[in-house]
VOPAGU-2260 file (C-alpha; in pm, 1 decimal, decimal comma):
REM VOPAGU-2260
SITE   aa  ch    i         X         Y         Z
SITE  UNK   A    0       0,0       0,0       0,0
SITE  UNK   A    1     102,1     366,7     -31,5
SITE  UNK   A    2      63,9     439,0     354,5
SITE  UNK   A    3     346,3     123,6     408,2
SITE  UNK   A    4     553,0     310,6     170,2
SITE  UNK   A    5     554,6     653,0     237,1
SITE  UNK   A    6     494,6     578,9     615,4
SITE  UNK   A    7     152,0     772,8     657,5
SITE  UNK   A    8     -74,1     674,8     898,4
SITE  UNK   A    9    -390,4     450,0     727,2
SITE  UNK   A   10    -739,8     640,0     723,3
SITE  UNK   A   11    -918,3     507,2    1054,5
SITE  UNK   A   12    -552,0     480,7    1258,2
SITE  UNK   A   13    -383,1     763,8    1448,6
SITE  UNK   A   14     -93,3     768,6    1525,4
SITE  UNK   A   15     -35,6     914,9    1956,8
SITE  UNK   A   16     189,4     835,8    2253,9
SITE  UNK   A   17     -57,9     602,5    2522,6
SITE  UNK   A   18     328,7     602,8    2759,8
SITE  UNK   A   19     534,9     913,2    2743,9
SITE  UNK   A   20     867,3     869,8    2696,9
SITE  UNK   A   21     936,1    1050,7    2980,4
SITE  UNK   A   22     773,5     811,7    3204,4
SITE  UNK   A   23    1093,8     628,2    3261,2
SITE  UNK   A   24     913,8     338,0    3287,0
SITE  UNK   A   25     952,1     233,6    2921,2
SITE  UNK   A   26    1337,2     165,9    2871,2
SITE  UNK   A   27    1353,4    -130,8    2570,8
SITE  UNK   A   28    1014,7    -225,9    2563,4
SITE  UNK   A   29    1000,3    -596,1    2349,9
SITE  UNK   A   30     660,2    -713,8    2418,5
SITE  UNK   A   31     310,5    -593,5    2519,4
SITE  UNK   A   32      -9,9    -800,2    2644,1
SITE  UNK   A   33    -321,3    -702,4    2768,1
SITE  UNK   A   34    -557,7    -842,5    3032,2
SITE  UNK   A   35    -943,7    -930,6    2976,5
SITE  UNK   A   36    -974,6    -615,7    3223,5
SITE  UNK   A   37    -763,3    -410,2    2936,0
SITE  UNK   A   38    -460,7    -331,7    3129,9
SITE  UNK   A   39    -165,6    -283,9    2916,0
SITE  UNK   A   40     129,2    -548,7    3040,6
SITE  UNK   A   41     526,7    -423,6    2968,0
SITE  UNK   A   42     818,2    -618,0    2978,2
SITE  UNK   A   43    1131,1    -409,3    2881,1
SITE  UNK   A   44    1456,3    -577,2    2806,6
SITE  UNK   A   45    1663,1    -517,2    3093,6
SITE  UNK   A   46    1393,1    -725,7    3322,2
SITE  UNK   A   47    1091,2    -556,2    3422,6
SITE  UNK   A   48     755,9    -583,5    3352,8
SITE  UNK   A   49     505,5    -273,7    3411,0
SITE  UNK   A   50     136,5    -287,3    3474,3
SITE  UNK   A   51     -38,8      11,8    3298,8
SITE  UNK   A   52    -362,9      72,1    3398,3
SITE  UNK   A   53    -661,3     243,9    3213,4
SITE  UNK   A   54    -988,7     238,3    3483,2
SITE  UNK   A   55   -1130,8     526,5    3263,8
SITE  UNK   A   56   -1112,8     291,4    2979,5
SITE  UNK   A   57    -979,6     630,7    2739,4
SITE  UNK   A   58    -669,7     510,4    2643,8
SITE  UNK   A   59    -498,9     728,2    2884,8
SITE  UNK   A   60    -297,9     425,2    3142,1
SITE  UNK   A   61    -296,5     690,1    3419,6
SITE  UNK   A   62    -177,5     378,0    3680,4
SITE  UNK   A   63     162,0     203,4    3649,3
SITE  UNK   A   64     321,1     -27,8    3848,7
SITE  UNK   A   65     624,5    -212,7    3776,3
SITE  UNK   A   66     483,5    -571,8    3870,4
SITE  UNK   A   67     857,7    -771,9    3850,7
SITE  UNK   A   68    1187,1    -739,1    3827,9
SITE  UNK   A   69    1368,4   -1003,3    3676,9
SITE  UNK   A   70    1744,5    -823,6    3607,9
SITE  UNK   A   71    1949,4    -999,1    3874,4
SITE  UNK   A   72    1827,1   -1320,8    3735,5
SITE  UNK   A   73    1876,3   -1209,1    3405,2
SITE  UNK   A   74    2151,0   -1196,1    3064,9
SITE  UNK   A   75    2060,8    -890,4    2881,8
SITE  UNK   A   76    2368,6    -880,0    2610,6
SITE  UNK   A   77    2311,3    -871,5    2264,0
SITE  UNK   A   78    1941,3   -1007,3    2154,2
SITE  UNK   A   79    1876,1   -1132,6    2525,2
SITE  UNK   A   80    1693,8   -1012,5    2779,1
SITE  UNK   A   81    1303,6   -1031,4    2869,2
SITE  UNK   A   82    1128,3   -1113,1    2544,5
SITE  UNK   A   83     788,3   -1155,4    2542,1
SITE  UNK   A   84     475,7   -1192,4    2763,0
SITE  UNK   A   85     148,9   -1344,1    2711,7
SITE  UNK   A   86    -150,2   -1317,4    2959,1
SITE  UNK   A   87    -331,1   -1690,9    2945,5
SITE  UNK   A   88    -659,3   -1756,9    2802,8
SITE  UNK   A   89    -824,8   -1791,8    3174,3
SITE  UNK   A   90    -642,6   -1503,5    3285,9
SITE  UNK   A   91    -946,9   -1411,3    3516,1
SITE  UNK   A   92    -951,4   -1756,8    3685,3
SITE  UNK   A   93    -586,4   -1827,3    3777,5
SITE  UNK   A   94    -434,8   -1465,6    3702,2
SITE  UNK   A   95    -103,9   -1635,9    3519,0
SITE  UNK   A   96     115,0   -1507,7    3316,6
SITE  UNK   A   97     374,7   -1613,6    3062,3
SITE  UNK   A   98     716,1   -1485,5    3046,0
SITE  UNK   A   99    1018,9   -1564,8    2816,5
SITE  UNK   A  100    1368,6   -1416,6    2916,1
SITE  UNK   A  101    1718,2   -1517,2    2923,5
SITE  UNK   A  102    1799,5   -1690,1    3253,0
SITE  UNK   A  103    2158,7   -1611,8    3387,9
SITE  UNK   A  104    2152,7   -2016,3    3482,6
SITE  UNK   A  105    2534,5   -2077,3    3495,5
SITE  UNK   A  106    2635,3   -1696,0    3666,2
SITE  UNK   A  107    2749,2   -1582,6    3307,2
SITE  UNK   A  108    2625,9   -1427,1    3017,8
SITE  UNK   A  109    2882,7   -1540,6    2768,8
SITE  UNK   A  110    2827,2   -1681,8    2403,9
SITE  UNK   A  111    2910,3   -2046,6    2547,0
SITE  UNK   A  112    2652,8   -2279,4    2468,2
SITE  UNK   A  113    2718,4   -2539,2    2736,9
SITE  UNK   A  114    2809,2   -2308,9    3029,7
SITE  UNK   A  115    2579,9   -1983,0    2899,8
SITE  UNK   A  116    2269,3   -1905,0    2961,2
SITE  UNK   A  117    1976,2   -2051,2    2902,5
SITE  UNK   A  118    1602,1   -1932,8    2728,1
SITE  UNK   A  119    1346,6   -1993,9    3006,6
SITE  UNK   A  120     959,2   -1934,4    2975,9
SITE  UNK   A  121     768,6   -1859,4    3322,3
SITE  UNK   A  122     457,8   -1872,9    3484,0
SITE  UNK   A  123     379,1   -1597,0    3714,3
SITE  UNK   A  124      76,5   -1522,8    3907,8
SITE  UNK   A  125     -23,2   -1181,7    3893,7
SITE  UNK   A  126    -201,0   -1092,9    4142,0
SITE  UNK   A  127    -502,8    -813,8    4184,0
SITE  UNK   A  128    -242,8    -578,3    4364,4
SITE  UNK   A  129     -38,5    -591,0    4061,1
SITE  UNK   A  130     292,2    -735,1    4243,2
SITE  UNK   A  131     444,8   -1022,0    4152,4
């Protein structure tokens, strides 16, 4: 399409900051989920993962909390670090979540395959308070 290549935004999009960059909460954001309740879940690369909340449902994610850390546990060199997130299907039931991240397994982050780290995925419960 002519939008893709000229980068204009397509009739029915706009195109507007939800997080300010000057939030600092928003360093190398990889992944984004959302909950049935629409909160907006962040996991930045260096090991966090931030809980934006909209309760005036206007796209304005007034609430943040940074839910987990996961840096000390964490390689974040190259194309590592906390990848994705995914909120699960009966998110309302059991409240779990799904992380993937580099796990600092052997206390290094070098490029050895056998004494490296390792890919891990998760399963966090995240509770109502928004603290993992």
């Amino acid at each position: 399409s002519t939008a893709a290549l000229t980068g204009a935004i397509p009739n029915g999009f706009e195109d507007r900051a939800v997080i300010p960059e000057s939030s600092g909460l928003l360093t190398i954001p990889t992944d984004i989920a959302f909950t049935p309740s629409g909160d907006m879940l962040v996991v930045n690369k260096g090991g966090s993962l931030v809980v934006f909340q909209d309760p005036n449902k206007d796209d304005s994610y007034p609430i943040h909390t940074e839910a987990l850390n996961l840096a000390p546990f964490l390689c974040a060199n190259g194309d590592r670090g906390v990848l994705a997130v995914a909120v699960h299907p009966e998110f309302e039931q059991n409240r779990y979540i799904f992380i993937s991240y580099t796990f600092n397994k052997r206390g290094n982050c070098n490029e050895d395959i056998e004494n490296g780290p390792v890919n891990r995925l998760s399963r966090f419960v995240l509770p109502e308070s928004n603290k993992v």
